[in-house]
N, CA, C and O of each residue as an XYZ file, in Angstrom:
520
protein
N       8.308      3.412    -26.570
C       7.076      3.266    -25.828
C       7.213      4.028    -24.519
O       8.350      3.986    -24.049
N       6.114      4.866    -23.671
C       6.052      5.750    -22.901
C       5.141      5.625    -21.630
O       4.154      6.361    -21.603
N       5.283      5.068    -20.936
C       4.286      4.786    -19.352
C       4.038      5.711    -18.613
O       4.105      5.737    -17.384
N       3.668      6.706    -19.499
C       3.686      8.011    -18.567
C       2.483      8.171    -17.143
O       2.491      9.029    -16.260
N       1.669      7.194    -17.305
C       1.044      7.114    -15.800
C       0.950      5.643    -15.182
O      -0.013      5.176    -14.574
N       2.452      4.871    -15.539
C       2.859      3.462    -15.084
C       2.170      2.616    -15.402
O       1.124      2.823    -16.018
N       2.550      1.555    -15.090
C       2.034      0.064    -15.203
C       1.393      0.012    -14.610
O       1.772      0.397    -13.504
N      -0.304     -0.520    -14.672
C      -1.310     -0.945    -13.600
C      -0.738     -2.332    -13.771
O      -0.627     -2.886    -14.865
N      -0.352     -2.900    -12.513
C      -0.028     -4.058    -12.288
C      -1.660     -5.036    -12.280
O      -2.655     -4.344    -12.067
N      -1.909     -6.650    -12.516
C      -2.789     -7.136    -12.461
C      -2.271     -8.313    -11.519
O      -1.113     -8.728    -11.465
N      -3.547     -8.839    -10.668
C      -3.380     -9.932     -9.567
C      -2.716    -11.297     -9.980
O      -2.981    -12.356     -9.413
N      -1.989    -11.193    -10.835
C      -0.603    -12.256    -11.126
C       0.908    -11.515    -10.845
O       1.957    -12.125    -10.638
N       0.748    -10.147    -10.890
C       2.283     -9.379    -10.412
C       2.091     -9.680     -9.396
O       2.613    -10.789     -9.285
N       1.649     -9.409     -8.498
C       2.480     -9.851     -7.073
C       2.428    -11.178     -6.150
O       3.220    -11.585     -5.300
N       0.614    -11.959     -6.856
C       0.636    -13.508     -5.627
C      -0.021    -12.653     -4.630
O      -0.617    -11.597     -4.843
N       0.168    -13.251     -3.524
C      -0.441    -13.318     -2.218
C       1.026    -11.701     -2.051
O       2.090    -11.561     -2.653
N       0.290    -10.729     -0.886
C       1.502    -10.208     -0.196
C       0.895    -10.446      1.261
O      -0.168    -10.685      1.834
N       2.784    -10.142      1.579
C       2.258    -10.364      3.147
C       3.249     -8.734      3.947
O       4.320     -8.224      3.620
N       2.366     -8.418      4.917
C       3.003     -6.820      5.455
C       4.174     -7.809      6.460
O       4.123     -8.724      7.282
N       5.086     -7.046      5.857
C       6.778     -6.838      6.281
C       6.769     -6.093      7.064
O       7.367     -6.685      7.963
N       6.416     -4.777      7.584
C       6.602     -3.335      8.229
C       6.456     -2.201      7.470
O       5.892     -2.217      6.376
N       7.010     -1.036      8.065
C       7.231      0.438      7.834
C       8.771      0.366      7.974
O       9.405      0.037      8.976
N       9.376      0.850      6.413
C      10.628      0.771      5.963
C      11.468      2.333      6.576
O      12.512      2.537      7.195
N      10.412      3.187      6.035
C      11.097      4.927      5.915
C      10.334      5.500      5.961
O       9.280      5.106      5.462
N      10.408      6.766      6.586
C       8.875      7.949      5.850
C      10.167      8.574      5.000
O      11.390      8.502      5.120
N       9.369      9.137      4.203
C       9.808     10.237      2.944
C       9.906     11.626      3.344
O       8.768     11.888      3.733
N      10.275     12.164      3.409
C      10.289     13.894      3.888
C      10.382     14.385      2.932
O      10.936     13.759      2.028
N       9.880     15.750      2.681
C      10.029     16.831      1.501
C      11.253     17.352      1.716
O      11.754     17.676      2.792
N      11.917     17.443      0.119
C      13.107     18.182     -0.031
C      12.985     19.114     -0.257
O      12.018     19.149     -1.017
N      13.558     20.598     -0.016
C      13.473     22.179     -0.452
C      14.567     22.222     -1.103
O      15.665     22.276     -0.550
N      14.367     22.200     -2.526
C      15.396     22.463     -3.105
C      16.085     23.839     -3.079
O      17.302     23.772     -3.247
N      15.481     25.294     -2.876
C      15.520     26.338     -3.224
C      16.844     26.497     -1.985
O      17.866     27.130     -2.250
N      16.640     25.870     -0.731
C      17.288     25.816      0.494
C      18.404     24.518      0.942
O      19.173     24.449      1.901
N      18.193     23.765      0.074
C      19.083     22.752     -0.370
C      19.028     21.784      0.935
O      20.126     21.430      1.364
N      17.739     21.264      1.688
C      17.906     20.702      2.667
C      16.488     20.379      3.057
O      15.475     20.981      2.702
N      16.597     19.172      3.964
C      15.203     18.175      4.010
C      14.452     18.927      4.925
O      14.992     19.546      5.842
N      12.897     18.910      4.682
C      12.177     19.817      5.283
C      11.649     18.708      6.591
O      12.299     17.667      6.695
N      10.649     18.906      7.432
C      10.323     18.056      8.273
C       8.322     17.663      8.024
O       7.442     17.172      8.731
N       8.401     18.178      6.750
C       7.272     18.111      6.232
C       6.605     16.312      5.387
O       6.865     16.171      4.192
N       5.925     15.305      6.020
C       6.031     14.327      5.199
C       5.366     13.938      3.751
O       4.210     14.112      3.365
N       6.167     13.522      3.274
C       5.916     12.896      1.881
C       4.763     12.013      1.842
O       3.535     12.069      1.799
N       5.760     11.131      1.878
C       4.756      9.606      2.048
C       5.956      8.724      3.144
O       6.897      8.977      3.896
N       5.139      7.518      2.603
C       5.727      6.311      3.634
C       5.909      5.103      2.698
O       5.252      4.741      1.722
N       6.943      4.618      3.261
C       7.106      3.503      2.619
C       7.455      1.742      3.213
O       8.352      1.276      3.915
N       6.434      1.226      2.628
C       6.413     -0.137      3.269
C       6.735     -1.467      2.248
O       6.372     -1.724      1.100
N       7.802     -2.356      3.467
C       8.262     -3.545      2.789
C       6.824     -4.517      2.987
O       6.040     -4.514      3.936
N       6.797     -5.298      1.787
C       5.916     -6.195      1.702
C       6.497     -7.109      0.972
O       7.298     -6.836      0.077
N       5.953     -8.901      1.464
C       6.672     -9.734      0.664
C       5.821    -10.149     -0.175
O       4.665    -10.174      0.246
N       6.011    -10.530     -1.358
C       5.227    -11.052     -2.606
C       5.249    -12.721     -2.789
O       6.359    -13.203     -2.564
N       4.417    -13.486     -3.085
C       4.504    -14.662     -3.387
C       5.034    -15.069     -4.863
O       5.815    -16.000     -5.055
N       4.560    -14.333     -5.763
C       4.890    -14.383     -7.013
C       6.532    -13.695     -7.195
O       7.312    -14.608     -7.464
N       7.096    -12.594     -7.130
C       8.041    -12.186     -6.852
C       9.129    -12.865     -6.254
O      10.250    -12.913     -6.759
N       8.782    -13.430     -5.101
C       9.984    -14.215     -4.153
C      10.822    -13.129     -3.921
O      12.038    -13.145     -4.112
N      10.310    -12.382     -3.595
C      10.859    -11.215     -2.719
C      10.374    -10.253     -2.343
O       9.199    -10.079     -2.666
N      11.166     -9.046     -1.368
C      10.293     -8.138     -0.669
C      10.369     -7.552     -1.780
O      11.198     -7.469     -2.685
N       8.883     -6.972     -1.457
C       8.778     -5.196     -2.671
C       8.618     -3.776     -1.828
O       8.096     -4.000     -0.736
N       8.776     -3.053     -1.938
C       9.012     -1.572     -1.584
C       7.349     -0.705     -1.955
O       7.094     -0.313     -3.094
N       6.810     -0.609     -1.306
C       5.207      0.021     -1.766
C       5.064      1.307     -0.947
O       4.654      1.378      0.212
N       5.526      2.459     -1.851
C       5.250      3.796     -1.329
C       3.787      4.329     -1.370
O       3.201      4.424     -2.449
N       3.193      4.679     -0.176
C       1.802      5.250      0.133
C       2.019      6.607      0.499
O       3.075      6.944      1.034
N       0.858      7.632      0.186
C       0.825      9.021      0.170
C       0.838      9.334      1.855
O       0.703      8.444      2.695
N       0.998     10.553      2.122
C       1.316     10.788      3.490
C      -0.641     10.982      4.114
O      -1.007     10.411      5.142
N      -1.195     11.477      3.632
C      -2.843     11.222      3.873
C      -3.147      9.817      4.545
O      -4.037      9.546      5.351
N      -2.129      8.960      3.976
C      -3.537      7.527      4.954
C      -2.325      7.407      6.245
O      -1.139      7.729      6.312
N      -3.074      6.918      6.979
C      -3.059      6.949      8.210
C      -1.726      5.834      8.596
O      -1.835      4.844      7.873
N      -0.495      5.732      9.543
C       0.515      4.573      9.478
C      -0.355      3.597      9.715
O      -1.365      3.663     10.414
N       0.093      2.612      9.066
C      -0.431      1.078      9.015
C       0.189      0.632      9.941
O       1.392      0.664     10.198
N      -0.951      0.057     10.636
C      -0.419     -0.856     11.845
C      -0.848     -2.591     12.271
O      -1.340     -3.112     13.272
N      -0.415     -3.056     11.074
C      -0.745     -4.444     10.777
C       0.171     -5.135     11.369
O       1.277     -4.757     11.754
N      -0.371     -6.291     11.443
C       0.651     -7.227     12.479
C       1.710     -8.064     11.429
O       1.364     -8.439     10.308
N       2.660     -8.217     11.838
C       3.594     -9.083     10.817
C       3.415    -10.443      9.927
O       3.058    -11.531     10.380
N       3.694    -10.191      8.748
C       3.085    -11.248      8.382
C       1.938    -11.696      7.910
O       1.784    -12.877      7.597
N       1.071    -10.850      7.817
C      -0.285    -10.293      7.753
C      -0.467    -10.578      6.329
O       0.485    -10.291      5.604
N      -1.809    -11.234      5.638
C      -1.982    -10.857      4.212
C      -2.387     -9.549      3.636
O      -3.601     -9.595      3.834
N      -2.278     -9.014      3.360
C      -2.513     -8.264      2.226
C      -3.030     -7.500      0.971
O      -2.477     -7.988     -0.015
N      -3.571     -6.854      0.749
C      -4.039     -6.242     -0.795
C      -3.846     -4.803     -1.121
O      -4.277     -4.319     -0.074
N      -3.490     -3.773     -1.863
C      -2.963     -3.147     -2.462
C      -3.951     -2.410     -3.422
O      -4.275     -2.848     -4.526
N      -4.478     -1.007     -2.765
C      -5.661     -0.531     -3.321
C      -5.080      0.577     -4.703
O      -4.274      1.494     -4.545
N      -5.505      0.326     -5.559
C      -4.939      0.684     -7.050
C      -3.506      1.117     -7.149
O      -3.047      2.249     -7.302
N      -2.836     -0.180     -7.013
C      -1.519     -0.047     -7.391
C      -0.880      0.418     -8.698
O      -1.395      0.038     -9.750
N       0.220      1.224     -8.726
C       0.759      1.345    -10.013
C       2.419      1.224     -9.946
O       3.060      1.696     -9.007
N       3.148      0.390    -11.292
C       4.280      0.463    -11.048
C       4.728      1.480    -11.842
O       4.157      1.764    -12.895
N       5.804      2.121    -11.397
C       6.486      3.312    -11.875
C       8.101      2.037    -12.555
O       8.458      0.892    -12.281
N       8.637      3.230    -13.577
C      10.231      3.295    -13.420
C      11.097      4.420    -13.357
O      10.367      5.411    -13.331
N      11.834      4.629    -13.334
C      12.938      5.731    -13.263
C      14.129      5.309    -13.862
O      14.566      4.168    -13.710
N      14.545      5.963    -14.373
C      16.415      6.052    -14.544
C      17.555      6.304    -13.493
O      17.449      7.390    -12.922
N      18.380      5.705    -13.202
C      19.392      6.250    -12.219
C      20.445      6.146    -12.565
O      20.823      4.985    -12.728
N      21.428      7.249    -12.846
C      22.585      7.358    -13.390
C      23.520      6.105    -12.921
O      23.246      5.793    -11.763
N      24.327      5.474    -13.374
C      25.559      5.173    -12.653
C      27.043      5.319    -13.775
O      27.241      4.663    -14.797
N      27.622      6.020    -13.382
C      28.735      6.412    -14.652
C      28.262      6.786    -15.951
O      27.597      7.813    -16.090
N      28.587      5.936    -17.049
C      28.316      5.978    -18.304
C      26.995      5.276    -18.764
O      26.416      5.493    -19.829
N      26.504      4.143    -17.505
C      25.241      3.747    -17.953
C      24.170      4.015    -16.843
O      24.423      4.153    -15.646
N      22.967      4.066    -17.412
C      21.933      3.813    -16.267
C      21.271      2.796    -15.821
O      21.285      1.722    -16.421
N      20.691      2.963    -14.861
C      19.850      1.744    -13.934
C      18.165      1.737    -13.635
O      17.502      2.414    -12.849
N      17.821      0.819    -14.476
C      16.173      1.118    -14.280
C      15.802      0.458    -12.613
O      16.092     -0.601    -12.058
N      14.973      1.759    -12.164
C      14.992      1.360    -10.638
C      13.491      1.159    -10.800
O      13.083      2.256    -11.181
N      12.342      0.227    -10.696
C      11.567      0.389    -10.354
C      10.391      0.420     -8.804
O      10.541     -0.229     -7.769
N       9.444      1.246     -9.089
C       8.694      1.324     -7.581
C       7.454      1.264     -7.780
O       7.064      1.724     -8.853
N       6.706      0.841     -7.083
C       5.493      0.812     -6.660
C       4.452      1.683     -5.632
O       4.572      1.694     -4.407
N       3.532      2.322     -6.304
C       3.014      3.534     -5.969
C       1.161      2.854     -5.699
O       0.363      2.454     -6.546
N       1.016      2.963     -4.203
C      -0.976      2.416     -4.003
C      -1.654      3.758     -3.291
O      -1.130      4.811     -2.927
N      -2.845      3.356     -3.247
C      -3.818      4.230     -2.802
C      -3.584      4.320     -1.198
O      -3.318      5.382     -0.635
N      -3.745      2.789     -0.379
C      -3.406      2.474      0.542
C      -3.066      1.183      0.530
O      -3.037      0.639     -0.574
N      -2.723      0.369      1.756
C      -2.269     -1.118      2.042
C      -3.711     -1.730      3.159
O      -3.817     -1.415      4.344
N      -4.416     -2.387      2.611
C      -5.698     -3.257      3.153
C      -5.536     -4.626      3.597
O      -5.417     -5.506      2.745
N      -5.519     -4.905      4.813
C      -5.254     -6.165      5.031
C      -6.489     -7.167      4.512
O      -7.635     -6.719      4.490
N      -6.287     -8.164      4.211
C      -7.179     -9.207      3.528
C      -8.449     -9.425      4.706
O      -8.084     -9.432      5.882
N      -9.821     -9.589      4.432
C     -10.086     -9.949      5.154
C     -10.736     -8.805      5.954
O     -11.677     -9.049      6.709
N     -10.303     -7.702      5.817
C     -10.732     -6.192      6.989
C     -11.168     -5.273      6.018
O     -10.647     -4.964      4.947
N     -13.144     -4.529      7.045
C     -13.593     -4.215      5.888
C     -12.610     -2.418      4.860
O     -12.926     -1.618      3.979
N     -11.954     -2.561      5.353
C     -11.372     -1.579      4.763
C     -11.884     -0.267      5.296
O     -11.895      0.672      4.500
N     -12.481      0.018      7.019
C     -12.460      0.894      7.326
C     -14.195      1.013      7.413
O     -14.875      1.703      8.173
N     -14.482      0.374      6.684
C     -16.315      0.487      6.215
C     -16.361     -0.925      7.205
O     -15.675     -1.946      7.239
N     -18.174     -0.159      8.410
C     -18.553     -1.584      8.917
C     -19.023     -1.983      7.932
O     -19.084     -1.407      6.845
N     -19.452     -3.150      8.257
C     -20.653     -4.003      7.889
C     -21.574     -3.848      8.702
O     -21.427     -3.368      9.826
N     -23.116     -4.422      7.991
C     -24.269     -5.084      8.855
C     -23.804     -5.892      9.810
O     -23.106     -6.862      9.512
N     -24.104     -5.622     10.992
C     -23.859     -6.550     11.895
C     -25.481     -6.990     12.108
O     -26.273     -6.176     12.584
N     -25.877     -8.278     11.734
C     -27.218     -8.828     11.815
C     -27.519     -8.885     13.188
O     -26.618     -8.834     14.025
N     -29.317     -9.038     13.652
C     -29.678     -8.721     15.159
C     -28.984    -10.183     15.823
O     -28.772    -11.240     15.230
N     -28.806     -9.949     16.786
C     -28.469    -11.214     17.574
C     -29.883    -11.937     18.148
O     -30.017    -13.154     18.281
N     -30.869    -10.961     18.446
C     -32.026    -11.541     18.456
C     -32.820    -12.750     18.157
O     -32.323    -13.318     17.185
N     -33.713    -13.280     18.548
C     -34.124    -14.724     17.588
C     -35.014    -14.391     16.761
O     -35.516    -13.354     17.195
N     -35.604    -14.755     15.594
C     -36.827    -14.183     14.498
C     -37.965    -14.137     15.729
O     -37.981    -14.859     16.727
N     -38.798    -13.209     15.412
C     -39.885    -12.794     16.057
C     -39.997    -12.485     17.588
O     -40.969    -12.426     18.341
N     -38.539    -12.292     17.793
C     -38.841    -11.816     19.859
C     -38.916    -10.688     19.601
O     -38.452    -10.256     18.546
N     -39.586     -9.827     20.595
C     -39.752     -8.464     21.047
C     -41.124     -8.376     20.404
O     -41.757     -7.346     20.636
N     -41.850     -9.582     19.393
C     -43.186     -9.136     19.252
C     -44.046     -9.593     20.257
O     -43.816    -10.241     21.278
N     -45.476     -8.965     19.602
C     -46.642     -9.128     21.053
C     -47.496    -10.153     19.990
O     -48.217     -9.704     19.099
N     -47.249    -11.905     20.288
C     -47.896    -12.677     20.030
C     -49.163    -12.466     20.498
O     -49.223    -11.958     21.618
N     -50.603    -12.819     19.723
C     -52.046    -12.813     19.913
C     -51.903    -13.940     20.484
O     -52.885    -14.537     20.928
């Protein structure tokens, strides 16, 4: 069997998360030059999971903006996908898996989009009663 564009995880993989921080940024490697460029990748942030009972690792593309959520913070995870990989160790390997989102949305915040903010006004002031 073949996951070639990962696991869409569903809202029982992870529970509630809560923002941990900013773990690492990622830098581009040049392979041709054999050495890390200063160009960024992505970023990667610890988050704790309720379901899990532990931190998870959630790499975001270098496009969204650093998250600057307060600790502890709830959470949601805009089209997450889990990846795996292989990682050598001697004679056997090690399935490493990671988690790949659109961005990290705190619960609760409109995600960048206002809302209607309704008039503060009372119904019918500013008209010209007969």
């Amino acid at each position: 069997m073949e996951f070639k564009t990962g696991i869409i995880p569903n809202e029982l993989t992870f529970g509630d998360l809560f923002f941990m921080g900013l773990k690492r940024e990622k830098m581009f490697f040049d392979r041709d030059k054999n050495e890390r460029t200063d160009k960024l990748e992505s970023r990667v942030y610890n988050l704790a999971s309720s379901t899990q009972k532990e931190q998870i690792e959630v790499t975001i593309p270098e496009y969204v903006d650093l998250k600057e959520i307060d600790f502890n913070k709830q959470v949601t995870l805009k089209n997450p996908v889990i990846k795996a990989r292989a990682q050598a160790n001697g004679n056997f390997a090690n399935v490493v898996w990671t988690v790949e989102a659109e961005d990290i949305v705190e619960v609760g915040s409109s995600g960048g989009v206002k809302k209607n903010e309704p008039s503060k006004e009372p119904v019918g002031a500013g008209t010209d009663k007969k």
